[in-house]
N, C-alpha and C positions, 0 to 999 in steps of 0.2 A: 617272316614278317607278319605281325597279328592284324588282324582284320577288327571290323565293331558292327556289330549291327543291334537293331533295338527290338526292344521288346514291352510289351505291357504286360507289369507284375505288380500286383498290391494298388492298384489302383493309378499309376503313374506309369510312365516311359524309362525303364534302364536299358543302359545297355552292356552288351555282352563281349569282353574282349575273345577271341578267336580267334585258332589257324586252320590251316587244311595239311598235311603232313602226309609225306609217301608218296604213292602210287596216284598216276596222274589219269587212270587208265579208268573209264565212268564205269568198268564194272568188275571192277577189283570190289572185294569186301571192306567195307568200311566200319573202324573202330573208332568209337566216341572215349574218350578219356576224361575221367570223373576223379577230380584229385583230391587230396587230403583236406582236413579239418585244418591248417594255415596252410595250404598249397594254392597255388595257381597256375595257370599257363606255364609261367615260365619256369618256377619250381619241377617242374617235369625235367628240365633240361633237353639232355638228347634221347630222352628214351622212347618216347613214342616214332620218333624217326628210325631208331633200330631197330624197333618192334616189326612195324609198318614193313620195314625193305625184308626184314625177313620174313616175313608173311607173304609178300608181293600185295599188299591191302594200303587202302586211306587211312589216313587218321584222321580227326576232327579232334582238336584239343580246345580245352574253353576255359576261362577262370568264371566262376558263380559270382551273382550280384556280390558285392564286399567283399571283392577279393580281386589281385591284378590289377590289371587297368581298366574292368569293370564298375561299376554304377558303384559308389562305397554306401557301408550304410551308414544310415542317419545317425550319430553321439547318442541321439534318445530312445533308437529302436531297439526294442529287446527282443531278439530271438527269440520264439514260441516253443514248447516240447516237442511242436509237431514240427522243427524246421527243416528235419530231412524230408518228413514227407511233403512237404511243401515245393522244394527243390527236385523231387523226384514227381510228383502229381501235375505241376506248374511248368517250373523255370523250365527241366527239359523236354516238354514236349511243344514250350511255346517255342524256345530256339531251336530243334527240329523242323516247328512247320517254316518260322521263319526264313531257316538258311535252305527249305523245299528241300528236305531230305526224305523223300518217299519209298527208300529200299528199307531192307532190315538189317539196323545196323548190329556189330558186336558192341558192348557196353563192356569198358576195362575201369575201374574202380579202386581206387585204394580208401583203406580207412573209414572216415565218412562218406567218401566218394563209393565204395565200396556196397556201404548201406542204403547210400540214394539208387547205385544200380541196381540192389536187390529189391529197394521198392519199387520201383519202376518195372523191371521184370516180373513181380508178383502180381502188379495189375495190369501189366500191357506186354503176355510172355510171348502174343501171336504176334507183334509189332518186330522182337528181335530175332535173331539170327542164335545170339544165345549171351555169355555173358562170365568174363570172368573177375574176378574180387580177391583184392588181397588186404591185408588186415582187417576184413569188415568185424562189423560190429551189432550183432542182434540180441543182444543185453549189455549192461551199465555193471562192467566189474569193478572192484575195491581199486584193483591193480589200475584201470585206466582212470578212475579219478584221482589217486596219490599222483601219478604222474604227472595229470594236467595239472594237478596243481605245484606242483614242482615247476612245471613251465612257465606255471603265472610268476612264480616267486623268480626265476631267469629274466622273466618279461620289463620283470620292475628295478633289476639289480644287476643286470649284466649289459652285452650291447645285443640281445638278442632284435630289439626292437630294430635299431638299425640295420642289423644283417636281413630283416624282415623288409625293411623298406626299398631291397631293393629289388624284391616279388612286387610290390604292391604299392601303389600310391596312397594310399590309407592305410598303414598296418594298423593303428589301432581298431578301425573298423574290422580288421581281418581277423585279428587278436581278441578281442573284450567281444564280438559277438559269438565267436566260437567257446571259449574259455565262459566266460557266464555263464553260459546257457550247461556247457557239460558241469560246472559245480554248482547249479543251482539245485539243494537238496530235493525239490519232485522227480529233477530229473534222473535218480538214481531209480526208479521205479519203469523207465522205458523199456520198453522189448516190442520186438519184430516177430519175435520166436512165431506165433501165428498165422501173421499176416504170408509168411514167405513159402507156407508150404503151399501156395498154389503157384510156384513157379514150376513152370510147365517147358520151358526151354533148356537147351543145355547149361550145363553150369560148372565152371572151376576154381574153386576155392582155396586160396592159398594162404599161408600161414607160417613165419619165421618162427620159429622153436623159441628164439630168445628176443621175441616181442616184448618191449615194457610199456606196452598199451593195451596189450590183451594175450590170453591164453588160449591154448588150442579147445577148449570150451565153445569157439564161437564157432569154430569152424566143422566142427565135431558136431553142433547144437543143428547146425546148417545141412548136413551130411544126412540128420536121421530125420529131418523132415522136406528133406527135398532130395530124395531117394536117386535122381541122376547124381546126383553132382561128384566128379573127379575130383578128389584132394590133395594138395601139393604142401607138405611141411618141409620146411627145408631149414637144416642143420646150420650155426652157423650167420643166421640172419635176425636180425629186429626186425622192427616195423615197418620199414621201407624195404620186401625184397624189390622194387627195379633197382635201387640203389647198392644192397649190400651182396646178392645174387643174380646179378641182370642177365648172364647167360644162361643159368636154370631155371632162370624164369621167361624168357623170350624161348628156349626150344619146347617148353612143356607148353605155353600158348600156343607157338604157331603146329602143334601137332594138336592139342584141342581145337585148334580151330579148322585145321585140313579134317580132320578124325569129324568132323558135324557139321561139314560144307558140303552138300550132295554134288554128285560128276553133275558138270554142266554140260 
């Protein structure tokens, strides 16, 4: 059952729909789940609750403003270049302090969720525990703009909208601000490639081999400048491994996560 609580972003009160998932135990490890460019809470399905019981850890799962049953955006707001880092400098350390989370949590990521976890560990890596990412994203390849725009062209001509409505109370809000902003021609010039090598906590980066949103380039690009990070490519899988590998991908977590938990 999802929770709400609010938050001030952009100059106004939204708010944030939320669970708490797993382990009920106050000092179990607790992993914050950061979902995809159309994902939300519920889009995750059951996976943070598998994840979670096999870790023996929390989950916190949330869907971002304009998305889920969160705050939709405005018809006339246009997402900025800067909108993950906004999402990662902003939204999640306001719903942090909100929901009085003062341990260090893991950050689990996909996609764009994936990118907001790496910014956020790049400027706040003494805050986490450590941080793992799958499909992120720290540059703008050919391959994942053909695709979105392949989605936009589904978005207008198939029933994907509907199947979308029933993640979100506003799919177009969730739709037309993600989809824009990635085809909007400056935005082909974005990169992180910089900013992430001062991540200084642990890190595991994972990568389906037959991703049609990105290439092992990202993960790779990730690898040689942020010199911990464990890399998981796995055979077999697009762009959603919880979905297409969820058992090789829940035992290589919950052993990244035992493998850089110190004996309590």
């Amino acid at each position: 059952m999802s929770a709400f609580v609010e938050i001030a972003w952009r100059e106004r009160r939204v708010r944030i729909e939320h669970a708490f998932v797993g382990s009920d135990r106050a000092d179990a490890p607790l992993i914050v789940f950061l979902h995809e460019g159309l994902g939300s809470l519920s889009m995750w399905r059951d996976f943070p609750r598998q994840l979670c019981a096999a870790a023996g850890a929390r989950g916190l799962v949330y869907s971002r403003p304009g998305y889920g049953r969160s705050t939709p955006r405005a018809a006339e707001e246009a997402w900025g270049l800067d909108f993950m880092h906004r999402q990662a400098h902003e939204v999640l350390p306001a719903l942090l302090a909100a929901l009085h989370i003062d341990d260090k949590p893991w950050l689990f990521g996909h996609s764009d969720g994936g990118s907001i976890a790496l910014l956020y560990a790049a400027k706040y890596s003494a805050r986490l525990a450590g941080a793992i990412v799958l499909a992120p994203h720290i540059v703008v390849e050919d391959l994942s703009v053909e695709s979105i725009a392949r989605t936009r062209a589904a978005y207008e001509t198939t029933d994907l909208k509907q199947r979308l409505a029933k993640h979100h109370d506003d799919p177009d809000s969730a739709f037309w601000g993600w989809n824009r902003i990635w085809l909007h021609p400056p935005f082909k010039q974005w990169s992180i490639e910089d900013e992430i090598a001062s991540i200084a906590c642990p890190l595991l980066a994972v990568q389906g081999i037959d991703d049609e949103y990105g290439t092992l380039a990202q993960v790779h690009g990730i690898a040689r400048r942020v010199p911990q990070t464990q890399l998981l490519e796995l055979a077999h899988c697009g762009h959603s491994p919880h979905r297409d590998q969820p058992a090789a991908l829940i035992e290589a977590s919950v052993g990244f996560i035992q493998k850089n938990t110190p004996a309590r």
